[in-house]
VEXDREN-2710 file (C-alpha; in Angstrom, 1 decimal):
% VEXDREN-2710
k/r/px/py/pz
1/UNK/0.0/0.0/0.0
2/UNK/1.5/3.1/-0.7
3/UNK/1.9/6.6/1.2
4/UNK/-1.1/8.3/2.5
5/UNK/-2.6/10.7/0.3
6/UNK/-1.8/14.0/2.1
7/UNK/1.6/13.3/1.2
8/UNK/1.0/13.8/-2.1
9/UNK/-1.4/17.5/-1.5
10/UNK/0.5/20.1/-3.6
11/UNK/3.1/22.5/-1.8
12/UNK/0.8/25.2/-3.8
13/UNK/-2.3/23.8/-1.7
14/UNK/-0.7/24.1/1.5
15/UNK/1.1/27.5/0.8
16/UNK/-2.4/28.5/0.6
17/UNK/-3.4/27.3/3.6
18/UNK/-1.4/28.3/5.9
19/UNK/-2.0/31.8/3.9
20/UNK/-5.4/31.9/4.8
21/UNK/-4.8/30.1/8.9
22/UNK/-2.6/33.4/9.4
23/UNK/-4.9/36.0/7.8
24/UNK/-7.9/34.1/10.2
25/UNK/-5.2/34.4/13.1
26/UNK/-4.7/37.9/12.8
27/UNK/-8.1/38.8/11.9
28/UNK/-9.4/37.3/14.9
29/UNK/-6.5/39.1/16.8
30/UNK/-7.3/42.4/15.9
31/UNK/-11.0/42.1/16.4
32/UNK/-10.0/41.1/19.9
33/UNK/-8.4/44.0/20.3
34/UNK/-10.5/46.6/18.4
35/UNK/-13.4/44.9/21.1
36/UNK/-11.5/45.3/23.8
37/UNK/-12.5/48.0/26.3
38/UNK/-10.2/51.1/25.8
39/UNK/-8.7/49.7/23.2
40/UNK/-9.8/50.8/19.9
41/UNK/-7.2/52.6/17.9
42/UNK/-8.5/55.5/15.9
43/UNK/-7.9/56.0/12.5
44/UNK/-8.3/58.7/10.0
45/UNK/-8.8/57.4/6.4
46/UNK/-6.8/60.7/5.6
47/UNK/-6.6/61.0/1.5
48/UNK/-3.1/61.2/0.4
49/UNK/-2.6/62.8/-3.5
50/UNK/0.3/62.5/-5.5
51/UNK/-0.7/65.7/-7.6
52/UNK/1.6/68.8/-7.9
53/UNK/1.0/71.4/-4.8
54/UNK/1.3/75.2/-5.3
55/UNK/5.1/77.0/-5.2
56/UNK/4.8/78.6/-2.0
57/UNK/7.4/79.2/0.4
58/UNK/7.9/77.6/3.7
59/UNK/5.6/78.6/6.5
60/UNK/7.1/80.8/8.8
61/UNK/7.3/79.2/12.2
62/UNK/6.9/82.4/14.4
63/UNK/3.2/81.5/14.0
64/UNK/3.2/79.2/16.5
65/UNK/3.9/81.9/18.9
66/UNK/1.0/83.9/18.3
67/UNK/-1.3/84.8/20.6
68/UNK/-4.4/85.2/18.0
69/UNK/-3.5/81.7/16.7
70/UNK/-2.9/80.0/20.2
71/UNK/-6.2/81.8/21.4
72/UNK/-8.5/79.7/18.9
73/UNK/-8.1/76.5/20.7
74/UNK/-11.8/76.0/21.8
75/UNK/-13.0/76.7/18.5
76/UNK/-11.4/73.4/17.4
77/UNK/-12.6/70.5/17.9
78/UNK/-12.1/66.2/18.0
79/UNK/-14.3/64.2/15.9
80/UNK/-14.8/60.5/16.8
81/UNK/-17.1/57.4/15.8
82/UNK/-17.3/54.3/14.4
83/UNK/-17.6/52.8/10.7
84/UNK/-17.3/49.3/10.1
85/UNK/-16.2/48.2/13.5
86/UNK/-13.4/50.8/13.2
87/UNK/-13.2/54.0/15.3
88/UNK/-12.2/56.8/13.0
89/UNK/-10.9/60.1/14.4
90/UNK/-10.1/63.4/12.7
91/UNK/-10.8/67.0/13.5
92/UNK/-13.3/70.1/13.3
93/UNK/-13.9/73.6/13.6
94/UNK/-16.6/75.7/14.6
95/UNK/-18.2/77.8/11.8
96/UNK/-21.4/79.3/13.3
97/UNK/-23.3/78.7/16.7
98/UNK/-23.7/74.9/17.2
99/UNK/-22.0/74.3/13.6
100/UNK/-18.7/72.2/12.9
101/UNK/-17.2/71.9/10.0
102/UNK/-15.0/68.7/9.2
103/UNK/-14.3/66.1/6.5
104/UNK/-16.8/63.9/4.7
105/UNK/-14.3/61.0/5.1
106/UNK/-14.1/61.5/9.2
107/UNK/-17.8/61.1/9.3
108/UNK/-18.7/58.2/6.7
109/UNK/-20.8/55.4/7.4
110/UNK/-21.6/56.6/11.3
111/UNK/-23.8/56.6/13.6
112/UNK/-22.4/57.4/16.6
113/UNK/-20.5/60.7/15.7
114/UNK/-19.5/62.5/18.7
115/UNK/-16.8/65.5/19.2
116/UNK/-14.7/66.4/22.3
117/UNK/-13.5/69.8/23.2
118/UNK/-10.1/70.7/24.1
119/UNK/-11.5/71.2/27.9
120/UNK/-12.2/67.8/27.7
121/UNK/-15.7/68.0/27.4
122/UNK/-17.8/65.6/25.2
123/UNK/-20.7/66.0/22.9
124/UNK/-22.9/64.4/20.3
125/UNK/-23.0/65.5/16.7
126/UNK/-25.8/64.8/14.1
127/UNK/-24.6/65.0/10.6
128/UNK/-26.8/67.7/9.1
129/UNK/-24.8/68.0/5.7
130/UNK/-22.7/65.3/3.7
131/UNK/-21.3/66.0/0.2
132/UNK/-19.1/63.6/-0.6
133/UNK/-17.8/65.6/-3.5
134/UNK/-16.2/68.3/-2.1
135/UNK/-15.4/66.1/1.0
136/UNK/-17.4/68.4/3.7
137/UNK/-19.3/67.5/6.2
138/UNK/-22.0/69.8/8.6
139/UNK/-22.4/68.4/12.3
140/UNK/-24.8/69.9/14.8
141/UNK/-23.6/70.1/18.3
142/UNK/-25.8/70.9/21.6
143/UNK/-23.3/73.4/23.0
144/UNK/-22.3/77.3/22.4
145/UNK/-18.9/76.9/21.4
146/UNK/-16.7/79.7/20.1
147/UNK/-16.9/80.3/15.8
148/UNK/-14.1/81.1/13.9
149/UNK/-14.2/83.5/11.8
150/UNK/-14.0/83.2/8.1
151/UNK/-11.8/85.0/6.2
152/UNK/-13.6/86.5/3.2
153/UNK/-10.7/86.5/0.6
154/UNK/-7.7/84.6/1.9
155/UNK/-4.8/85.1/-0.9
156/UNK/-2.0/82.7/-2.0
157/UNK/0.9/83.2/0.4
158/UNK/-0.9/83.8/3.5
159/UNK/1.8/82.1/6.2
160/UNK/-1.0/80.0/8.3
161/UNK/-1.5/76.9/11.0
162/UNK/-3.3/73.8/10.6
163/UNK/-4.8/72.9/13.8
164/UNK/-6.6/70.1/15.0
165/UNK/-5.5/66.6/16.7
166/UNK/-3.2/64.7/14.8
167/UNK/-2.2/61.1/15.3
168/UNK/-5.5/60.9/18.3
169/UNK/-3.1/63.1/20.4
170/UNK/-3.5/66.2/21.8
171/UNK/-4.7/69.4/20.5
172/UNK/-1.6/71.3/17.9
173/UNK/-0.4/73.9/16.3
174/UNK/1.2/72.7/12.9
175/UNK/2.9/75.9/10.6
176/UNK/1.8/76.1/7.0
177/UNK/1.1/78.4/4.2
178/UNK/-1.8/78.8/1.9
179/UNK/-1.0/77.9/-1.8
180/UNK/-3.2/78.5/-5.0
181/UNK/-6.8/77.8/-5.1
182/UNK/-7.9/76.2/-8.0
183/UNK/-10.9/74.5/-9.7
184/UNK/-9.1/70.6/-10.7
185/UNK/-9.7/66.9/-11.2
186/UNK/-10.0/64.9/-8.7
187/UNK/-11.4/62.0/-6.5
188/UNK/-14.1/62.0/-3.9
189/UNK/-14.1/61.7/-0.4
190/UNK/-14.5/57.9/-1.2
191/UNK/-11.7/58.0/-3.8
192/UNK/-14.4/57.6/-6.7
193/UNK/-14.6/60.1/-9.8
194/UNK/-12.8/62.1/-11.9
195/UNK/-14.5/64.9/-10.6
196/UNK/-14.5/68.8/-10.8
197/UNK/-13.6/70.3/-7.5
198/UNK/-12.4/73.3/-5.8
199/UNK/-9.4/72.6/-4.1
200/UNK/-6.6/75.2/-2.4
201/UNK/-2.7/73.7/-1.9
202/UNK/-1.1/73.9/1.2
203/UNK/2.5/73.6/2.5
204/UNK/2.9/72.5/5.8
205/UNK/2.7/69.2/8.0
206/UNK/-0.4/67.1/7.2
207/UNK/-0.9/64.3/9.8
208/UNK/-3.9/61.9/9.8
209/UNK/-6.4/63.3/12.4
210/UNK/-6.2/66.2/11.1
211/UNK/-8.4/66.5/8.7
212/UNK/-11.1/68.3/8.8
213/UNK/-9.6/70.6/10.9
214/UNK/-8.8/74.5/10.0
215/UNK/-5.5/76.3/8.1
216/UNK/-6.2/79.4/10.4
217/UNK/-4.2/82.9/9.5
218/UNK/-1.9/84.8/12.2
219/UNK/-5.3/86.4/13.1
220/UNK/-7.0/83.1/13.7
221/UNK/-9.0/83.1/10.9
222/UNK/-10.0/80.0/9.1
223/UNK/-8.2/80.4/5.4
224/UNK/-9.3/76.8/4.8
225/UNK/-10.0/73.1/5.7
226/UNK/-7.8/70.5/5.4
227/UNK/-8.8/67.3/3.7
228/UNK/-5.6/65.2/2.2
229/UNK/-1.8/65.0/2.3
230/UNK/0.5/65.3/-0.1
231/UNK/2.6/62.0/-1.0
232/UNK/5.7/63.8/-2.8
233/UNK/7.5/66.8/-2.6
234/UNK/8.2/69.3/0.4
235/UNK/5.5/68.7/3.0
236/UNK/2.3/69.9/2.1
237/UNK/-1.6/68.9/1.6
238/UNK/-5.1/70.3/0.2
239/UNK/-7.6/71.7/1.6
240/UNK/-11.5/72.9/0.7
241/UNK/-12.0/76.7/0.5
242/UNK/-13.4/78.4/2.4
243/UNK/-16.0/79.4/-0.7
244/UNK/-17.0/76.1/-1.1
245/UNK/-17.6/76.1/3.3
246/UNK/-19.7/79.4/3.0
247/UNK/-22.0/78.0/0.4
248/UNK/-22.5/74.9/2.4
249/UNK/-23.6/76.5/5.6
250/UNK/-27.2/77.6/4.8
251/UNK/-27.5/74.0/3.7
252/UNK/-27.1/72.5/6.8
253/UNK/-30.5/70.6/7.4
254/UNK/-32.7/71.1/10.1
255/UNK/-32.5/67.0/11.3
256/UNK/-30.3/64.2/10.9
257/UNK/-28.6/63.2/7.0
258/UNK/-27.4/59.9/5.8
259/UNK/-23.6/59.5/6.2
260/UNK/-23.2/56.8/3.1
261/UNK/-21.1/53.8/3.5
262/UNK/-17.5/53.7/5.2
263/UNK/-14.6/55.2/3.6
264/UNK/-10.9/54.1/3.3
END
């Protein structure tokens, strides 16, 4: 009689299967821990672009000193929930009374959308506008934080900060300058198109968490809000404009909108 058969199962067929054993392993492994209490890691599906950014110089890092820019802290805010068993963090800001502003992509596919102040406090947010297509969301918080104020005409060169949480961590002050605005091609928030969008360049640190959050001016003023990184080049990113935020505001619905499927 001659060998048993699994001798003979091809080293292709067992390749395979110890493939798909580790891919179980790990799964289960990191559905353990994304179950565990306290334990959830939070992500931002931040967009990164490969596109070319606008030739602006470096921001200036005096910024970071200023006491307009340092004084906008409670005016920014972070932006938590959960899509697809995944907790998904990123950042806001504050663009009229009980009003943030943040990122389509933060905000997909949730139902339990909540934002945290940088006093610590905690509050529910109800989606009240989602267009994918220029990447902006609308929540509506119960509580009378402090708007920013939006600057009417922001120009090209305008040395900046991007503010907001980056990384889950604490609340920071990031130096960057405004580039071009211009009208190009380019994805959605859930990496679908071509599309037509308004989109203004940025150099500066980009982290995930923070988008969503404001490029503020040295008077505090939001100049835009930041939605992607850039992937080559000096450090930089893109960000919606503060035209396309303005138009969106009256929009804002008076109850709860659908948030579409998860991104990322």
């Amino acid at each position: 009689m001659g060998p048993p058969a699994c001798f003979y199962l091809p080293v292709t067929v067992l390749k395979s299967a110890l493939v798909a054993l580790t891919l179980a392993l790990a799964w289960i492994a990191a559905a353990a821990v994304l179950h565990a209490p306290g334990a959830i890691d939070r992500v931002d599906p931040l967009p990164r672009i490969g596109g070319p950014t606008s030739p602006v110089a470096p921001p200036d890092t005096v910024i970071a000193a200023d006491p307009d820019v340092r004084g906008v802290s409670r005016s920014v805010v972070r932006v938590l929930g959960t899509a697809c068993g995944l907790g998904v963090e990123g950042s806001g800001w504050v663009a009229a009374p009980g009003l943030v502003v943040t990122n389509a992509h933060v905000v997909a596919g949730e139902d339990d959308t909540e934002v945290t102040t940088v006093d610590g406090a905690t509050l529910d947010a109800v989606p009240v506008l989602y267009e994918p297509d220029d990447d902006l969301a609308l929540l509506r918080i119960g509580a009378s934080l402090p708007p920013l104020r939006i600057a009417a005409d922001p120009q090209a060169g305008t040395n900046g900060a991007v503010l907001g949480y980056p990384n889950n961590g604490p609340y920071t002050l990031s130096p960057a300058r405004l580039g071009e605005t211009s009208t190009t091609v380019s994805d959605d928030a859930y990496g679908d198109g071509p599309i037509r969008r308004s989109i203004a360049f940025l150099r500066g640190r980009v982290r995930s968490g923070n988008s969503g959050g404001p490029l503020v001016d040295s008077r505090g003023h939001a100049i835009a809000t930041v939605f992607a990184a850039t992937t080559s080049g000096p450090a930089g990113g893109f960000a919606i404009p503060n035209e396309v935020v303005r138009r969106a505001l009256p929009r804002a619905a008076a109850g709860e909108v659908d948030t579409g499927p998860c991104a990322g």
